[in-house]
C-alpha positions, 0 to 999 in steps of 0.5 A: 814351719819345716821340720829340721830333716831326721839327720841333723836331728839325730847328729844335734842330739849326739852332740848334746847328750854325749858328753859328761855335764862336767866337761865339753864335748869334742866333736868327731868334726872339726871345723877349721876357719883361717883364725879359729878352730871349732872343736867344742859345738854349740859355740859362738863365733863371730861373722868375721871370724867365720866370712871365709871357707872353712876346711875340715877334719874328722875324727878317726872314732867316727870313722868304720872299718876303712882300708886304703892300699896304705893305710888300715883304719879299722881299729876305729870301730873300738873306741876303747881300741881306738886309744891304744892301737888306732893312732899306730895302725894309722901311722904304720905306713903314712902315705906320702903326698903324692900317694894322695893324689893317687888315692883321689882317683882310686875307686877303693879310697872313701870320698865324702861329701860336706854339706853347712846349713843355717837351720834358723833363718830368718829368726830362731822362733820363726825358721821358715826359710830353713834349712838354708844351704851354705855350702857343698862340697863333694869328693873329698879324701882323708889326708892320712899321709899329713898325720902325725904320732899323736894326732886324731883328726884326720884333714879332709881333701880334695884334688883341689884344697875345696875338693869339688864345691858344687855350692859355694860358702856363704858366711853367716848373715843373720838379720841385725834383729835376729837371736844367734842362728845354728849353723851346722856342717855334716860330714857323708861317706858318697856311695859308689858312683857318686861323685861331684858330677853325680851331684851336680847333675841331681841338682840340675846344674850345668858345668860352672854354674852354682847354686843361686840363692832360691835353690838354697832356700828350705833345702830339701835335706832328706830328699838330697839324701834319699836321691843321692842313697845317702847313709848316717851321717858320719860326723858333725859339728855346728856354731851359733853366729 
């Protein structure tokens, strides 16, 4: 039986013991489907609810000490500062849609990578197929220019609204006599010449060819991460389906 890799472990435990038993965590990652938003982890959503690609959104605590040519986020290492200077910080000078795009190709602008995985298949008490890659998408940018006043969370994009989808999304499909799986999304900053190309190459793919169903099985979480010279995981968040 796999062991689940050290970073979904450690981001498991953040979204289980931070928060106070009296109330429901709030994940630093926000997993946006076309009828539903995922913000409280652990919570269980249908397979109709989650069949189509999700976007995403990230919270500004979880991110450290970023800088863009418009934008300065570095009171977000606080998260006492965070609600008193952050938000104002962000909005200073709120880039507009066309500042975006020209973030997306400057070297000095964070791109992050997204990777979702079914950590149970095929049965929760028997996961021997896992971690199952449901999708990776590459080169995404934090939308700072579509924020308002009081708004924490930060909408990834890419140049196209996927950013660069080296894997593409399979929705949940546990068996029929399976218990709910876990299925859960990290959020990595891309270290400096890491790019969707990078990525796909690492992965041995050619121009327009995804990744086929046995390269998805009992993803080999930890050595993507070692190869790529991946950091902590910067934010996350899962649903049970």
């Amino acid at each position: 039986m796999p062991n689940e890799p050290d970073s979904i472990k450690n981001i498991l435990s953040s979204l289980i013991s931070e928060s106070p038993p009296a109330s429901p965590l709030r994940a630093p990652l926000r997993i946006h489907f076309p009828g539903t938003t995922l913000t409280t982890p652990g919570t269980h959503l249908t397979r109709s609810e989650t069949s189509t690609p999700p976007s995403f959104s990230v919270s500004a605590h979880a991110l450290d000490n970023l800088s863009f040519p418009n934008c300065d986020l570095s009171p977000t290492t606080s998260a006492a500062s965070h609600e008193s200077s952050s938000t104002s910080s962000i909005l200073s000078h709120s880039p507009s849609a066309e500042d975006n795009n020209n973030n997306n190709n400057n070297n000095n602008v964070p791109h992050y990578l997204v990777a979702g995985l079914d950590l149970d298949p095929p049965f929760p008490s028997f996961p021997v197929m896992g971690p199952l890659l449901h999708s990776l998408q590459a080169d995404m940018t934090l939308a700072t220019g579509e924020m308002g006043a009081d708004e924490e969370f930060i909408r990834l994009q890419g140049r196209s609204r996927e950013g660069e989808e080296v894997a593409g999304y399979m929705g949940p499909a546990p068996p029929p006599w399976s218990g709910p799986h876990r299925y859960v999304f990290v959020v990595w900053e891309q270290p400096k010449g890491v790019d969707g190309g990078k990525i796909r190459e690492e992965l041995g793919l050619q121009e327009g060819e995804g990744v086929g169903m046995v390269g998805r099985l009992r993803w080999d979480l930890e050595g993507f991460e070692r190869r790529l010279g991946l950091g902590r995981v910067v934010a996350g968040n899962y649903f049970v389906c």
